[in-house]
Every structure is written in C-alpha cells, then in structure tokens.
C-alpha positions as CSV (number, residue, x, y, z in Angstrom):
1,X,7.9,-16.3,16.1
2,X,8.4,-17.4,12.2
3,X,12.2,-18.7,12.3
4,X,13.5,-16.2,10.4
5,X,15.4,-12.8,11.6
6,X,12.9,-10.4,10.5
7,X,13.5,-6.4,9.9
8,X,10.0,-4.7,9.4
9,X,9.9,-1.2,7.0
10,X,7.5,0.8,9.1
11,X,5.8,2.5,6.3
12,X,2.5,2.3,8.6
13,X,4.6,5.1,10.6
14,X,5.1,7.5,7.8
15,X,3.6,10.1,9.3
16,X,0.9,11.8,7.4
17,X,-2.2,11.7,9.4
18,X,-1.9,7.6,10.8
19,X,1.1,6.8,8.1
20,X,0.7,4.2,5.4
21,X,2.7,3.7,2.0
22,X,0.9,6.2,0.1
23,X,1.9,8.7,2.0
24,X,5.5,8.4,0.1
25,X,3.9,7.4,-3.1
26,X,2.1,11.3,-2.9
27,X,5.8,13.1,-2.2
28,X,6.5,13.6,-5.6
29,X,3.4,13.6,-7.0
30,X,2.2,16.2,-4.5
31,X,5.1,18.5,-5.6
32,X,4.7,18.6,-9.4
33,X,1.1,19.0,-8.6
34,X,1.4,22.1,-6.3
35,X,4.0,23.9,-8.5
36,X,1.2,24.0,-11.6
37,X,-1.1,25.1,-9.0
38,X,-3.4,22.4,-8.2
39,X,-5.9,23.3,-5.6
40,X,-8.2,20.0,-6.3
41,X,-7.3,16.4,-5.6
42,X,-10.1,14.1,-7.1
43,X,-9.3,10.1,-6.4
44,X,-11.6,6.8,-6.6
45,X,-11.0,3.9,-4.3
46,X,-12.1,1.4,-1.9
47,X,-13.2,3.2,1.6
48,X,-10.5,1.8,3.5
49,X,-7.4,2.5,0.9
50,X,-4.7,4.1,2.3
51,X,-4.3,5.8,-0.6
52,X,-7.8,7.8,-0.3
53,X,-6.9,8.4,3.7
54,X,-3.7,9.9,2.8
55,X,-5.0,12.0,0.1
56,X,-7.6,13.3,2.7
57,X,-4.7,14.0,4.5
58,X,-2.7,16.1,2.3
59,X,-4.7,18.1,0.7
60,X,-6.0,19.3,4.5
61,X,-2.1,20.2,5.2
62,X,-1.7,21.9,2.3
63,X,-4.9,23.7,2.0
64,X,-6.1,21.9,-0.9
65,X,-10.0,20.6,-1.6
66,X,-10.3,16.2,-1.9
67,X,-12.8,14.6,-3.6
68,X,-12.8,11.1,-2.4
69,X,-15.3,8.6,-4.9
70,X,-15.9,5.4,-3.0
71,X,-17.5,2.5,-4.1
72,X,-21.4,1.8,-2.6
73,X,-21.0,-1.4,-1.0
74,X,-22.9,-3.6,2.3
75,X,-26.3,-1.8,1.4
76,X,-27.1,0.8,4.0
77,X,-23.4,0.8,5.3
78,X,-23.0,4.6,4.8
79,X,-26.2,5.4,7.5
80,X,-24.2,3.5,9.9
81,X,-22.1,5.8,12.1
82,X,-18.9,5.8,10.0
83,X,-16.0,3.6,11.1
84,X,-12.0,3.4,10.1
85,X,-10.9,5.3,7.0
86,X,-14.9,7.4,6.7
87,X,-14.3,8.6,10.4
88,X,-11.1,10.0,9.1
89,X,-12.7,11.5,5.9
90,X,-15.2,13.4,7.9
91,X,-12.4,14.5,10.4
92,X,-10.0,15.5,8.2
93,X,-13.0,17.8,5.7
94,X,-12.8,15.3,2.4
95,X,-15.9,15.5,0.1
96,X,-17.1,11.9,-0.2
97,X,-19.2,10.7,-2.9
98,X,-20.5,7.4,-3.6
99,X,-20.4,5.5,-6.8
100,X,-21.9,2.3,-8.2
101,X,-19.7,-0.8,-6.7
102,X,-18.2,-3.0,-9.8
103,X,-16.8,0.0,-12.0
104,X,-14.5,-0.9,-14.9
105,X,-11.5,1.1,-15.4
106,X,-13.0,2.6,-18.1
107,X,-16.0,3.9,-16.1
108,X,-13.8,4.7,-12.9
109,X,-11.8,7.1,-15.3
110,X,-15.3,8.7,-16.9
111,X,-16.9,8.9,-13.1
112,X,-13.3,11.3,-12.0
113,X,-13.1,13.4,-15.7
114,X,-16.9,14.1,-14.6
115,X,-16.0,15.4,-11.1
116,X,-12.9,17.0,-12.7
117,X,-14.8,18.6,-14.9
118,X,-17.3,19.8,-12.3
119,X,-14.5,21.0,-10.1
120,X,-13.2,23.5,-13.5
121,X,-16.7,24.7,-14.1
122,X,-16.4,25.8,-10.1
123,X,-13.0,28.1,-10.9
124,X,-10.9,25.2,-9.5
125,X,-7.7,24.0,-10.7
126,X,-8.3,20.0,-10.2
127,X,-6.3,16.7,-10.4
128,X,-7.1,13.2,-10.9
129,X,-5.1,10.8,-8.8
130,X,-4.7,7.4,-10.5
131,X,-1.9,5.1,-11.4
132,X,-2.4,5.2,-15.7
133,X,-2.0,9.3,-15.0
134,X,1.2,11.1,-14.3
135,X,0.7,10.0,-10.8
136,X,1.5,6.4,-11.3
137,X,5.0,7.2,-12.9
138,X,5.5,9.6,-9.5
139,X,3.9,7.3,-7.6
140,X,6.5,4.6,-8.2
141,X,9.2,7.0,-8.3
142,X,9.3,7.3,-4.6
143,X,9.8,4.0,-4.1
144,X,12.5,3.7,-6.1
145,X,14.1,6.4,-3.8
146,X,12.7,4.2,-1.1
147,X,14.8,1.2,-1.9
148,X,18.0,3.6,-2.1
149,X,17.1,4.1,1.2
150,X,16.0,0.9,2.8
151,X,19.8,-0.4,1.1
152,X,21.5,2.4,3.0
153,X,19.7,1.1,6.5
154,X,20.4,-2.5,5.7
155,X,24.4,-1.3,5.2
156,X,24.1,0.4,8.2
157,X,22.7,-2.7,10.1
158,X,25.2,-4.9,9.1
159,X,22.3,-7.1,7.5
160,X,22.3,-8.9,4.0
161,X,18.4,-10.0,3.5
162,X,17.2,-13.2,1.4
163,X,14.4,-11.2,0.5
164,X,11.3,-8.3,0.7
165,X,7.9,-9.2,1.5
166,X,5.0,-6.0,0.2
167,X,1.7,-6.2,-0.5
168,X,0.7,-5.3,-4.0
169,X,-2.4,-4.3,-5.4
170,X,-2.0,-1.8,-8.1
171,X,1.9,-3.2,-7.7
172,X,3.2,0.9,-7.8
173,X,5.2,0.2,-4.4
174,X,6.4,-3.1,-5.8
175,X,7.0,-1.8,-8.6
176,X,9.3,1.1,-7.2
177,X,11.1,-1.2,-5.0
178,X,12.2,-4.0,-7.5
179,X,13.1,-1.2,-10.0
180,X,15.1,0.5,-7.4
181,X,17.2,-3.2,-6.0
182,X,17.4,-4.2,-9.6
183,X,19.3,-0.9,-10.6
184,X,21.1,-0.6,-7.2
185,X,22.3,-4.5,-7.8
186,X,20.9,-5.7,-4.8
187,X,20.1,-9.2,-4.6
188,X,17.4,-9.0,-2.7
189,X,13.9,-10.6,-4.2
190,X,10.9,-9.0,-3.9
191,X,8.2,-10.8,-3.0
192,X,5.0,-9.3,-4.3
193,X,1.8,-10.8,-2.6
194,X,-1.5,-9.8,-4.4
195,X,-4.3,-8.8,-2.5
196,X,-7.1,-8.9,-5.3
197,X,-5.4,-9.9,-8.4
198,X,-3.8,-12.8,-10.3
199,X,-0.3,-12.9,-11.0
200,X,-0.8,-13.3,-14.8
201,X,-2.6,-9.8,-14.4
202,X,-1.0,-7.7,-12.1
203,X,2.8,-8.8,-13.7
204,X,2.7,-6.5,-16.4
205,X,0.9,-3.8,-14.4
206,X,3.9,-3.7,-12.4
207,X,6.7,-4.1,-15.5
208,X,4.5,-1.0,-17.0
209,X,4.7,1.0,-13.9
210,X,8.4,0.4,-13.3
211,X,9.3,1.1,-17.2
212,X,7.3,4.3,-16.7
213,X,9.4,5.4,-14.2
214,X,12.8,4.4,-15.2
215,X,11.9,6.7,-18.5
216,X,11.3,9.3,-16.0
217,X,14.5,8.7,-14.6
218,X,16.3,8.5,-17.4
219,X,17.3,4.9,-16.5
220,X,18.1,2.2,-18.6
221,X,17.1,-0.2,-16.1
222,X,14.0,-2.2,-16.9
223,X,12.2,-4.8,-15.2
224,X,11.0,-8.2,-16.4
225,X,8.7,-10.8,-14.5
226,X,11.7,-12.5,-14.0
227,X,13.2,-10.0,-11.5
228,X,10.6,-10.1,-8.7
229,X,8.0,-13.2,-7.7
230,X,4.0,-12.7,-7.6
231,X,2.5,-14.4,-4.8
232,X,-1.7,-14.7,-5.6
233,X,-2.9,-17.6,-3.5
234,X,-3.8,-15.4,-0.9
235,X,-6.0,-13.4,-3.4
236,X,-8.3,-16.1,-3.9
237,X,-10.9,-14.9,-1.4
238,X,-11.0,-11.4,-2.8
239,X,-10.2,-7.5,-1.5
240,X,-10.9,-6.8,1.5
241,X,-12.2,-10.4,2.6
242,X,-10.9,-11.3,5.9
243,X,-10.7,-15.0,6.8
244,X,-9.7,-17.0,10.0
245,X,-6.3,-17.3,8.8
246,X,-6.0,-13.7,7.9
247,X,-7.1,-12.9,11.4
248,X,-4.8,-15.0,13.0
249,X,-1.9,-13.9,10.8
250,X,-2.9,-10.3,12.3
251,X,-3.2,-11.5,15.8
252,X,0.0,-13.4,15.8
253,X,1.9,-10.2,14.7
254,X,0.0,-8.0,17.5
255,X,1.1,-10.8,20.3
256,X,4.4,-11.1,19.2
257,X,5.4,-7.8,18.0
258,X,3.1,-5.0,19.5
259,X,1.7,-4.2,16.3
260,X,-1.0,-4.4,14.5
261,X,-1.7,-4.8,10.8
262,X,-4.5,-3.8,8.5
263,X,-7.0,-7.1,7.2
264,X,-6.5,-5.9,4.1
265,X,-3.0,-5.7,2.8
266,X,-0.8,-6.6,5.2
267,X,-2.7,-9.7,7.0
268,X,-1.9,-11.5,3.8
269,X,1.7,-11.0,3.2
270,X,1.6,-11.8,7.2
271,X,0.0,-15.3,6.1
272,X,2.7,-15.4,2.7
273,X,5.2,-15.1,5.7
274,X,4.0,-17.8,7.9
275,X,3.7,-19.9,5.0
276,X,7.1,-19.6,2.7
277,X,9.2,-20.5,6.3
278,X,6.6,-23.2,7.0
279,X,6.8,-24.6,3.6
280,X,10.8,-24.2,3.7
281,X,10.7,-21.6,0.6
282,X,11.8,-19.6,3.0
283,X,15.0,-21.4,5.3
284,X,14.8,-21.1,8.8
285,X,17.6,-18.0,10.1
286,X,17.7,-16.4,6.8
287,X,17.2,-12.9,7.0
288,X,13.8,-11.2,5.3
289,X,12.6,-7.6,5.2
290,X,9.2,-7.2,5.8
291,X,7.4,-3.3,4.0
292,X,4.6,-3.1,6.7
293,X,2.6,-0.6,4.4
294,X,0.0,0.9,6.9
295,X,-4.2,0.5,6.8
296,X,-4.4,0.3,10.3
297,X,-7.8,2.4,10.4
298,X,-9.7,-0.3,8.8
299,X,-9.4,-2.7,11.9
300,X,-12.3,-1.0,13.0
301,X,-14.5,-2.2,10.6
302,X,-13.7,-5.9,10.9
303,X,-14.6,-5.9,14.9
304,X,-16.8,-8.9,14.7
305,X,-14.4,-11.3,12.8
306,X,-11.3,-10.5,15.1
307,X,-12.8,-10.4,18.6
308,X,-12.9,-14.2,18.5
309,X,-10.9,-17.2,18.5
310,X,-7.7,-16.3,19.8
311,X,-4.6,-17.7,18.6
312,X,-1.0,-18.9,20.4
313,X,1.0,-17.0,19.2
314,X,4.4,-19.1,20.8
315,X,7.7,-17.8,21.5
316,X,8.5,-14.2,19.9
317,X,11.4,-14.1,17.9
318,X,13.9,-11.2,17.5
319,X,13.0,-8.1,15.4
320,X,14.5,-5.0,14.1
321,X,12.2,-2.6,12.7
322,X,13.3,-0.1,9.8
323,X,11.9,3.5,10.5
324,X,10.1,5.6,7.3
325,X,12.3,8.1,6.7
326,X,8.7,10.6,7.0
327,X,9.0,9.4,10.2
328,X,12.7,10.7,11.0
C-alpha cells in the first residue's frame, strides 16, 4: 500500500476497556497512586482522549471513583444521545462535568485543585492526573520501558527499522520512546507528528518530559531536539478537525489492513505516512514502525464526514503488526 515494509505497535490493543496508549502511560502511575491510597482519580481533557477513556477505565477495575472534566463544545452536544468516548463514560460509572471550552493551563489546573479539593472535603483521598504532576514523569516512564520492549520484538523479527511514526500531543509517549532508543542506542528516528501544536512549542514539552523521567531513572541520558523530528503540518487544521485527507488516510488503512484508526491522532500520522514515502523522505522498501496509539471510540462521532467519498485504496502491501505487551 505505501512502499515501505510496515510493522504497526498495536497500542490500540492494550487491553484496558478498548486499548489505546494511555493505558501504558497509567501502569506506573496507577501503582504509586494506589500504594498511598488513592481512591480518587480527577483528570481534564477533550471528550474523546484516550487518556480520559482509560482513566474511566481504571479506576472502574480497581474500584476507584473518576472525575472526568471535559471541555463544553458544539452547543447542545451533551443533550444529544452520547456517542464514542461519553457512551463509554456513562457505561463504565465516570462522573462527567463540563467546563468552559478555551481553558489555559493555568485555569485547567485551578478548575482540577477545585474538584480535588471538593473530593477531600467528601473524606476522599484524590488525585489529579496531568502531565506537569507526578504523572507526567510516570507517564513517560512507561514508554521508555516500552521502547525496551518494542527493541526486543524488532530483534526477534530480524528487522532493523529507518524509523517510528507516533502521534504526539502532549509528546509524553514520544517523549518515552526517543528517551528509551536514545539510551538503548538504537538508531531508529522518531518521528513525532503533532496533532494540535507547533513544533517550536511542543519541542521542549517533550525534552522537559523526557529529562523528567531520566532523573527518575537515575539516567544520564537526556534528550535534545536534535534526537527526534516534529512533524506540525498536519496540525494546521486544529484537534480534533477531520478533513478529506484525514478521512481518506483512515479509509485507506481500514481497506488495506483491516483496521481502523481514530480521526484524531492517528489519521494524521497515517497522512505524515503517506506523504514522507510519497515525497521520498521516506525511500521506498525501507523498513518503518508505525505506534498505532488507539481512539478508536471517537469514529462514532465523525459519521457524517467518513460515510462519503470513498477512496482506492490499490494494492495492499505486506504488514507485521507488533502486539502491546497488555495485550500478551
């Protein structure tokens, strides 16, 4: 299909509730969290994260309350019957709130230290989930582990890739990963494609999140922009925007492969794929890893824009697909 020998990371298979990357960032997190008694996860993202789904989703396993804060958006959207990730929140018991769309970081911290705070007046023993927090440092710890393990695959394979394709949006997988290949002297590149953010911006976010980390560690391994490449063309028409070539970049891998990728994330490193070969910064037969990071869900609530206009998809190509070790 794209020219190149292509082995997808099925992080979308992780296995916590419908899979998805954060379901690996939370592993260690989750832990240090439980063992000081937790009982309270509080977290504010867009409806159709991953990372709010998979929150939903642990704290139901391990008995624990979620308090999800979402951003208002498309007016009266939340008297519609709910679709995607807000079917999942009211199936798996998370406690929703809205909040005004177009928070700061400042004010997104303020609106989870109020519910925090509400949650301690209550008797509970709460946590805020978010990457300038302890979680971020965990966060990006597990993909670190995660590249130990995707090298030990690619060994196993026989295969020697040119390079990683993830998405990044608060760049804590990316992060993990080029931290982890860096230290592990892989040469592998990862290839970060932003799904809201410029590349001037979310650089030092992930340099920050991987020096974080390596402290952590105990590493003396540190990242510089130079060690990983920012892809933010595909950022241009914002988060969560889905455009004819996102939705032919999502039916082309559905025809060819038999799987389907979120509008969100993935479509766009999908489309970064397409164009690199195309463009020849990516050569024809060269090996490439593709981190297929999960978001499936929110296909449901981009119906109208991918029931139309069908794409040829041409002759399928060859893949391998790397398993999630959650799903082993």
């Amino acid at each position: 299909m794209l020219g190149v020998d292509l082995l997808i990371k099925r992080e979308d298979l992780a296995g916590l509730c419908v899979g998805g990357n954060k379901a690996r960032l939370l592993e260690f997190a989750l832990g240090s969290l439980r063992a000081k008694g937790v009982d309270t996860l509080i977290a504010h993202a867009a409806a159709q994260s991953n990372k709010l789904r998979d929150i939903a989703a642990a704290a139901a396993r391990f008995g624990m309350r979620a308090v999800l804060l979402i951003p208002a958006s498309r007016g009266a959207t939340e008297t519609l019957p709910p679709q995607g990730n807000r079917l999942l929140f009211d199936i798996l018991g998370a406690d929703v709130r809205l909040v005004a769309p177009n928070f700061d970081a400042a004010s997104i911290m303020i609106s989870q230290e109020e519910v925090r705070d509400e949650m301690a007046r209550e008797g509970r023993r709460p946590a805020i989930l978010d990457r300038r927090l302890e979680y971020g440092a965990d966060a990006t710890i597990a993909y670190v582990d995660a590249a130990e393990e995707l090298l030990g695959q690619l060994a196993a394979s026989g295969k020697k890739p040119h390079s990683l394709f993830i998405a990044a949006g608060a760049g804590m997988t990316a992060a993990g990963l080029a931290l982890g290949l860096k230290h592990l002297r892989s040469p592998m590149r990862v290839m970060a494609v932003s799904t809201s953010g410029r590349a001037r911006d979310l650089a030092p976010d992930i340099e920050q999140h991987a020096a974080r980390a390596a402290e952590r560690l105990g590493l003396t391994t540190r990242l510089s922009s130079g060690d990983f490449t920012l892809i933010d063309e595909y950022a241009a028409s914002g988060y969560g925007v889905l455009t004819p070539a996102l939705a032919d970049a999502m039916r082309l891998f559905a025809r060819a492969h038999g799987m389907v990728i979120d509008p969100v994330y993935n479509a766009k490193v999908a489309c970064a794929l397409v164009d690199k070969v195309a463009d020849g910064r990516i050569l024809r037969g060269a090996t490439v890893v593709y981190v297929n990071t999960g978001g499936g869900p929110a296909i449901y609530d981009y119906s109208d824009a991918l029931s139309a206009d069908p794409v040829d998809v041409g002759v399928n190509n060859d893949v391998a697909a790397l398993p999630s070790r959650r799903n082993t």
